[in-house]
DRENMAR-632600 format. One line per 5 residues: number of its first residue (from 1); their letters; for each residue x, y, z of C-alpha. Coordinates in nm, 4 decimals. Layout:
// residues N
NUM) A) X/Y/Z; ...
//
This chain:
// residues 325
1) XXXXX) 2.8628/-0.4447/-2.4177; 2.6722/-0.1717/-2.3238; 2.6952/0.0781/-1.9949; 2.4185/0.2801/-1.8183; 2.5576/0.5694/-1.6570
6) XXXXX) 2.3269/0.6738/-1.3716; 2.2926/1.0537/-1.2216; 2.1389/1.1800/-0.9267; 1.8496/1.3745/-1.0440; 2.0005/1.7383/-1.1574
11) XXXXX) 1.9361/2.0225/-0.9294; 2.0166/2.4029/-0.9692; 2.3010/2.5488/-0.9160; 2.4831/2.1767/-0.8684; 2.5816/2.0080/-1.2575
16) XXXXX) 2.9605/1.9470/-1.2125; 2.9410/1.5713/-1.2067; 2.6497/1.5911/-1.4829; 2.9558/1.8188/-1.6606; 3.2196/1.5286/-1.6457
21) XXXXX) 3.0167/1.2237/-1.7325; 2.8269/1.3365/-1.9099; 3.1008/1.4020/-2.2166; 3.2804/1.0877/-2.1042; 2.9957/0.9099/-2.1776
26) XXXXX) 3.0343/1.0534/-2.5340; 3.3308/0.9700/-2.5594; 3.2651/0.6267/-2.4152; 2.9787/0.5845/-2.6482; 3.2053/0.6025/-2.9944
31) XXXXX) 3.2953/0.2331/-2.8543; 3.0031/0.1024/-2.6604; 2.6500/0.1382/-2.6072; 2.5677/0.3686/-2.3599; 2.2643/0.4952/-2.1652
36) XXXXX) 2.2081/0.7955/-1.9457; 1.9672/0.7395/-1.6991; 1.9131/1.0496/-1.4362; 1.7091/0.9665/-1.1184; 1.3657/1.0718/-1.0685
41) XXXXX) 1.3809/1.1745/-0.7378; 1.6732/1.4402/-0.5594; 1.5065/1.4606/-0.1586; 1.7345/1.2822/0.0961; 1.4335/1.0814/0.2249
46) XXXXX) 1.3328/0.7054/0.3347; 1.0686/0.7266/0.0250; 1.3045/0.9003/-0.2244; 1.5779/0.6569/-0.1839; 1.3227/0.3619/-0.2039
51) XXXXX) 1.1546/0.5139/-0.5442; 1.5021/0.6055/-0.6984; 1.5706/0.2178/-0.5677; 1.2694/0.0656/-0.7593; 1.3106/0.2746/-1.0556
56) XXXXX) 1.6727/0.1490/-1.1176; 1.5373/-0.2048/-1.0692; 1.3062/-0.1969/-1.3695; 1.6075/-0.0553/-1.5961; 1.8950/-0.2822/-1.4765
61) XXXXX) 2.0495/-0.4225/-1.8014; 2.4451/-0.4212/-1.8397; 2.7470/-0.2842/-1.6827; 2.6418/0.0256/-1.3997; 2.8135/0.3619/-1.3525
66) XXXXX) 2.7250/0.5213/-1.0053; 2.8366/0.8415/-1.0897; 2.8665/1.0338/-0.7486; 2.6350/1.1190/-0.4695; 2.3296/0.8253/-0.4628
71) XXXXX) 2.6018/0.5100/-0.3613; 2.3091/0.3538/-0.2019; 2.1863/0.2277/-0.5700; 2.5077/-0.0258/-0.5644; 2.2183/-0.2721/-0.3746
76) XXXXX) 2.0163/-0.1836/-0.6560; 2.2873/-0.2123/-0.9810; 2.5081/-0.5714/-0.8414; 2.7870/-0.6596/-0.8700; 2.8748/-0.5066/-1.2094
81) XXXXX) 2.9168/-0.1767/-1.1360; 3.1262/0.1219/-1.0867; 3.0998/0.3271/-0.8405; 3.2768/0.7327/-0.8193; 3.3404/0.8913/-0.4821
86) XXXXX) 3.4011/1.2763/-0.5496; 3.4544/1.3041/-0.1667; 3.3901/1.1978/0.1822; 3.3697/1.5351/0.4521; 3.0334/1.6569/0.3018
91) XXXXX) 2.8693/1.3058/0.3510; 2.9135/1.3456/0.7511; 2.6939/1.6154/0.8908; 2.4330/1.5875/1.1353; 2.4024/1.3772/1.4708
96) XXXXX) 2.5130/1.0047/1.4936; 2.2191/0.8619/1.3871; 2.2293/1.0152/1.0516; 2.6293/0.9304/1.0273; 2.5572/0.5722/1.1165
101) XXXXX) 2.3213/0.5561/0.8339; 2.5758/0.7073/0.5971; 2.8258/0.4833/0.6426; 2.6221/0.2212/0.5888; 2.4439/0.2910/0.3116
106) XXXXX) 2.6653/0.5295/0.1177; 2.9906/0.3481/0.2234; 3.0216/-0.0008/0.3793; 2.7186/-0.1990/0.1985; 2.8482/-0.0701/-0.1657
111) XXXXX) 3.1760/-0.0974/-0.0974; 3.0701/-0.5058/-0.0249; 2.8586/-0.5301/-0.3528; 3.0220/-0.3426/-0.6492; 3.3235/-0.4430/-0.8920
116) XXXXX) 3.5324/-0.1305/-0.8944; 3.5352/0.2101/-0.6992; 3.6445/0.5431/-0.8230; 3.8358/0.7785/-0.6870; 3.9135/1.1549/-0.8351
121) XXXXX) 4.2459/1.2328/-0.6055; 4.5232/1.0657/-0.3908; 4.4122/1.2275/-0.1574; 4.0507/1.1097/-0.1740; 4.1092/0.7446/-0.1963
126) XXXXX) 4.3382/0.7954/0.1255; 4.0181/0.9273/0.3165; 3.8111/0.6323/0.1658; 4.0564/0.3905/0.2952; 3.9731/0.5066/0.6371
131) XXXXX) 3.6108/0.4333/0.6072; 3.6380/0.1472/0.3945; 3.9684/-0.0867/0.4906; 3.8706/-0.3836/0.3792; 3.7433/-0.2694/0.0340
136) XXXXX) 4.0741/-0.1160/-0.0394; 4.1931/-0.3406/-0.3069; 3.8861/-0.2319/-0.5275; 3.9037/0.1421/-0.5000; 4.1239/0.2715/-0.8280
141) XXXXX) 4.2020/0.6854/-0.9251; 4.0756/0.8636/-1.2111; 4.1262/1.2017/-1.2069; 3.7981/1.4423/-1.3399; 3.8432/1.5066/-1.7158
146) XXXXX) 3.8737/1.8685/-1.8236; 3.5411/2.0057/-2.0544; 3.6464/1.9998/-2.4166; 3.4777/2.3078/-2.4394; 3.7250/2.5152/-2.2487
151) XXXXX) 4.0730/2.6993/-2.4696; 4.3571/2.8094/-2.4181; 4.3130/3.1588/-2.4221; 4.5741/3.4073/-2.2645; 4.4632/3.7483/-2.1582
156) XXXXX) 4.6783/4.0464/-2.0667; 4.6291/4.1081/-1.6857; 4.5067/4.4566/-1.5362; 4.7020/4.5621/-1.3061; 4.5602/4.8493/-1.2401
161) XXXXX) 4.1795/4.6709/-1.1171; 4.2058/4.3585/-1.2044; 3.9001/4.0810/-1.2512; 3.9365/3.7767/-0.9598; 3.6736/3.5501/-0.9984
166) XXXXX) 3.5623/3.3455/-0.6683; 3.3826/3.0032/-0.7409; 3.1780/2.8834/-0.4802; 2.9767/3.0091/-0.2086; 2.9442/2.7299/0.0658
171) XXXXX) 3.1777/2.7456/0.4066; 3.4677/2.4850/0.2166; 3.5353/2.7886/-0.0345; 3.6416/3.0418/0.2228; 3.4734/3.2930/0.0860
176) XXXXX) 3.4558/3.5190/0.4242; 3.8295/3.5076/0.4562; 3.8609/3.5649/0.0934; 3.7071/3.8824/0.1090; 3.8449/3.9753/0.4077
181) XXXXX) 4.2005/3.9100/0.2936; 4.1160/4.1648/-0.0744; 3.9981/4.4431/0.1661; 4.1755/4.7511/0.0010; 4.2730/4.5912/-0.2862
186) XXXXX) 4.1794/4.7681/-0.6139; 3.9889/4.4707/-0.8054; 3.6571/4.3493/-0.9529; 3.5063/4.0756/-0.7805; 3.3293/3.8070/-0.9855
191) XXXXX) 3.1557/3.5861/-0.7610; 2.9736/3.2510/-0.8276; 2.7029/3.1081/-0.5984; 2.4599/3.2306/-0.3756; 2.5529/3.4787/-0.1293
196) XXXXX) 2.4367/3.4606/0.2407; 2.3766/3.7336/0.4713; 2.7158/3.7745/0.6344; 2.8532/3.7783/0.3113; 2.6444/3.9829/0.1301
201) XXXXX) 2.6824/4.1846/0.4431; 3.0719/4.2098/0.4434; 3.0621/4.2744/0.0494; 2.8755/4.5807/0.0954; 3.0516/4.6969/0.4608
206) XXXXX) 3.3492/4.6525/0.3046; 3.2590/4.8461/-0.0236; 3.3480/4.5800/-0.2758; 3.3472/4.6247/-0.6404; 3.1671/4.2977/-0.7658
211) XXXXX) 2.9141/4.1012/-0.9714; 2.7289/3.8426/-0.8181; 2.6265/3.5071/-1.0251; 2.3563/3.2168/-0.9199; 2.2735/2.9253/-1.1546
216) XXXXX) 2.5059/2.9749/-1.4398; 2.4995/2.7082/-1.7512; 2.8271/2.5832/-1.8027; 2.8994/2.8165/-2.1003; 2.8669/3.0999/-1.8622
221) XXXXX) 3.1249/3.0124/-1.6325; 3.3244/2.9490/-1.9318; 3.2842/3.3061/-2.0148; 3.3602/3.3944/-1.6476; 3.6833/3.2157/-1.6825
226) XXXXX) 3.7930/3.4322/-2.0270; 3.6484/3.7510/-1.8131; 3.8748/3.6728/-1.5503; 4.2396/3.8184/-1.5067; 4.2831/3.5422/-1.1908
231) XXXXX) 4.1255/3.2428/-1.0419; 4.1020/3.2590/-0.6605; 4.0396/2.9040/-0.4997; 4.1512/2.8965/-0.1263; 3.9353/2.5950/-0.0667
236) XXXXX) 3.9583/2.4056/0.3260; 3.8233/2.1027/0.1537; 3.8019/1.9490/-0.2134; 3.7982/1.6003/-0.3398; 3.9500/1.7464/-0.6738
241) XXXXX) 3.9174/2.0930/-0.7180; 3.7984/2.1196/-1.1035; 3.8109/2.5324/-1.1179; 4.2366/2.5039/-1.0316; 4.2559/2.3095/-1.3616
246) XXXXX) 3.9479/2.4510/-1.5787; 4.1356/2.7735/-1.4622; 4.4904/2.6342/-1.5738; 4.3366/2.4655/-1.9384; 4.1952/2.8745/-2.0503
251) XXXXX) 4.5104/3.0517/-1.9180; 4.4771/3.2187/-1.6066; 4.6707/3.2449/-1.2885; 4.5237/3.0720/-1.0156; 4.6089/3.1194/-0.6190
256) XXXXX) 4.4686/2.7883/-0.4128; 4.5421/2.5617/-0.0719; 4.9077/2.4317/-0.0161; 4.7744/2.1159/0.0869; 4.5193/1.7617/-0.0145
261) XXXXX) 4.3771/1.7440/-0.3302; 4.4011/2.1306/-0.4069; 4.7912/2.0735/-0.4288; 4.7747/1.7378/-0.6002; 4.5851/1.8558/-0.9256
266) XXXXX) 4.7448/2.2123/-0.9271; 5.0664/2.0429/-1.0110; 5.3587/2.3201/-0.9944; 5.0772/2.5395/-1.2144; 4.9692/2.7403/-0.9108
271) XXXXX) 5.0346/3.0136/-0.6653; 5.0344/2.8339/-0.3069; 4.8713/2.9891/0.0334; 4.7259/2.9366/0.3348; 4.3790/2.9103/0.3357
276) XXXXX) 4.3089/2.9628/0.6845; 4.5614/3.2677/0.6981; 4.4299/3.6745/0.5312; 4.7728/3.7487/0.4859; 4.8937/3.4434/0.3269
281) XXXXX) 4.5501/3.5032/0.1035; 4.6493/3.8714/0.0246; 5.0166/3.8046/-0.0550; 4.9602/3.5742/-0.2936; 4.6772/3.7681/-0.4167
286) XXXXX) 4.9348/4.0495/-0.4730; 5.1921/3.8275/-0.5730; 5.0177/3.7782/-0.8656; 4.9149/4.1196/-0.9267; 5.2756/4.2445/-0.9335
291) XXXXX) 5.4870/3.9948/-1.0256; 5.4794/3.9657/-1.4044; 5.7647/3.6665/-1.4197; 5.5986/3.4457/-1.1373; 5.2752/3.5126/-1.2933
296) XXXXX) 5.3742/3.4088/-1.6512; 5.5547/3.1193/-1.5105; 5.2732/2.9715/-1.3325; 5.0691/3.0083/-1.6136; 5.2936/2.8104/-1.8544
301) XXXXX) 5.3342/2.5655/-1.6104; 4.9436/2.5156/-1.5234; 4.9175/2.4773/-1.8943; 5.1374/2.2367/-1.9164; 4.9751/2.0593/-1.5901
306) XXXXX) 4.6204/2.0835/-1.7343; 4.7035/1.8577/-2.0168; 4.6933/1.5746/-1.7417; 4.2854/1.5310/-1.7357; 4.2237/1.5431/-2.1202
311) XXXXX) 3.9055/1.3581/-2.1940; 4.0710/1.1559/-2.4662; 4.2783/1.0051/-2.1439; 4.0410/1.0015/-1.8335; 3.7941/0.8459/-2.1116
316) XXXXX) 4.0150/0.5293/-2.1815; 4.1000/0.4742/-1.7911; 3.7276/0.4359/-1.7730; 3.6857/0.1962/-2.1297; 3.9448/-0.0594/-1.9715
321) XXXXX) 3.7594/-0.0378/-1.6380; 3.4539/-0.1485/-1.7949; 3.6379/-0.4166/-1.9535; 3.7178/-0.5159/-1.6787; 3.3977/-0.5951/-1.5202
//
């Protein structure tokens, strides 16, 4: 039996699905054969979609792995194949026209043709439900696997200025009202992503201490992690939320959303806020700062969580799925 697994072609800045399957195909491949096969074409375009279509077609052999973000090749791959959802909200953007088309094409005709669908949260196969009722009965979760590159590695916390690291630039990371809620608070800021105006703006009104990353490998954020005395994640919108757990798995205190997915793979390992409230931001911000017990506690706990999405058990949900089909 063998599997092709089959990525959207890699772009900067954007490898966390290339991350995950690409060591459970790894793993996978210790008992079948397995292909990677990434796409040769990334534009959202009519002639994109129909070369990525015909280049699939010459290399369909096997069992398929859609592996997020091109679900259109399901009328490429059949009927044997699997095909992961990360998450729904950032497919609908634009005018109707271009929603129309994604529900078609991204949702409703693969949903019709493949075996199985993949979830990575609760809380992402309820929102697929909505779009796709009567596919329901095919759509399964498998939470992301955690990187087996990535220790435990405890770290005394400064209190004095201590390192928060902020992963993620785009509006869904609440980056603005992050750094509006640290105002006056004596810390380092370690931010991932690019920076737009406002907020390159507000870092600099507002006289933050910080380093500012773009296009990291995956080592580097690794490194970022271990830097890091806290991970700050007040997210509006995840299908998962890998840096709550990738934060939990090296040992650091993490502060994310009290609600969807955010709160569903935190487990009790977490320090709960608002998102959409500074204060609720800042106090738990501080919570952590100053409160040694809560902080250790959280820790042990998010530790303890983290063992959850071990490759060695996200990697067999997906061997007796393809066993399946």
């Amino acid at each position: 039996m063998n599997v092709t697994f089959l990525f959207r072609k890699r772009l900067p800045g954007f490898h966390s699905i290339e991350e995950l399957f690409y060591n459970i195909s790894r793993r996978v491949g210790k008992e079948l054969e397995v292909m990677n096969v990434e796409l040769p074409y990334s534009k959202f375009s009519f002639k994109a979609i129909i070369n990525n279509f015909r280049f699939v077609k010459k290399n369909k052999t096997g069992v398929f792995h859609i592996t997020g973000h091109v679900n259109y090749l399901a009328l490429a791959t059949g009927k044997r194949t699997v095909l992961t959802i990360h998450d729904i909200q950032s497919s609908f953007y634009g005018g109707f026209i271009h929603q129309f088309f994604i529900k078609v094409f991204w949702y409703w005709l693969p949903a019709l043709i493949v075996k199985r669908i993949t979830v990575i949260s609760e809380f992402s196969k309820f929102e697929l439900e909505k779009i796709i009722p009567f596919a329901k009965q095919k759509i399964k979760v498998i939470y992301n696997p955690l990187n087996d590159q990535l220790k435990y590695s405890p770290k005394k916390i400064n209190e004095t200025c201590p390192k928060i690291l902020l992963l993620g630039t785009k509006p869904n990371k609440n980056l603005e009202r992050s750094l509006n809620a640290l105002v006056g608070i004596q810390a380092k800021l370690l931010i991932v992503g690019k920076l737009s105006q406002e907020q390159s703006h507000l870092l600099q009104s507002s006289s933050f201490n910080f380093e500012n990353f773009e296009n990291l490998p995956y080592e580097q954020i690794i490194e970022l992690y271990m830097e890091s005395d806290m991970v700050l994640f007040p997210s509006t919108y995840e299908g998962f939320g890998m840096p709550i757990i990738e934060a939990q798995a090296i040992g650091r205190p993490v502060i994310t959303s009290d609600f969807g997915a955010m709160k569903e793979v935190a487990g009790e390992g977490a320090c709960f806020i608002n998102p959409n409230d500074e204060v609720s931001i800042r106090e738990g911000t501080m919570k952590i700062i100053k409160n040694a017990e809560f902080r250790e506690d959280i820790i042990k706990k998010g530790k303890g969580n983290a063992e959850r999405f071990s490759l060695e058990k996200i990697a067999q949900q997906y061997l007796n799925l393809y066993k399946e089909i």
